[in-house]
C-alpha positions as CSV (number, residue, x, y, z in Angstrom):
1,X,4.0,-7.4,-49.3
2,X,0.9,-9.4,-48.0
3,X,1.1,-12.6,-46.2
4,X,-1.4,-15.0,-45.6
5,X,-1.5,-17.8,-42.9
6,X,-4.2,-20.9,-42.9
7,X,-4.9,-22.5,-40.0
8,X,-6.8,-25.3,-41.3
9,X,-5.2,-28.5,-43.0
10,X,-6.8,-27.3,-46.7
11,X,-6.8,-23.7,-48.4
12,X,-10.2,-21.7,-49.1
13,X,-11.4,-20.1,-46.2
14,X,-15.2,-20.8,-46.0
15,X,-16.0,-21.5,-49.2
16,X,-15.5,-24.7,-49.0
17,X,-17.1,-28.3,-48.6
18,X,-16.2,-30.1,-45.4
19,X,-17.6,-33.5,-44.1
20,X,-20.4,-33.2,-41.5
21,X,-22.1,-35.7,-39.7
22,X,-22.1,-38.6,-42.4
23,X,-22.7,-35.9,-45.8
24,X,-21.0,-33.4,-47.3
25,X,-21.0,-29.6,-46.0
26,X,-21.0,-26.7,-48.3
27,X,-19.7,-24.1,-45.6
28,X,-19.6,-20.3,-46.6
29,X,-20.9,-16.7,-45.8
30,X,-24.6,-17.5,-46.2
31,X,-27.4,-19.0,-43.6
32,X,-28.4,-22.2,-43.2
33,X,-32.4,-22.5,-43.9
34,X,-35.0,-25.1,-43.2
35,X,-38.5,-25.3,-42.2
36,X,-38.0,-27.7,-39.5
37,X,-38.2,-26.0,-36.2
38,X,-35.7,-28.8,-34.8
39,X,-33.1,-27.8,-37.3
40,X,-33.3,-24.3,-36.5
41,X,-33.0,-24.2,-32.8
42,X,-29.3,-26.2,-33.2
């Protein structure tokens, strides 16, 4: 028997869309890129 426990409000893990500073988030197991240095150094 497996059981599984979510600690978070919602089911899905990481894969998953989550609101972020005014927009929406897709979160999940990849990187975030951009080609502004600014962004990249948060």
């Amino acid at each position: 028997m497996v059981e599984i426990f979510e600690a978070a409000n919602a089911l899905s893990g990481m894969a998953k869309t989550i609101p972020l500073w005014g927009q929406l988030v897709d979160l999940g197991p990849h990187r975030f890129f951009s080609n502004d240095p600014r962004v990249n150094k948060m």
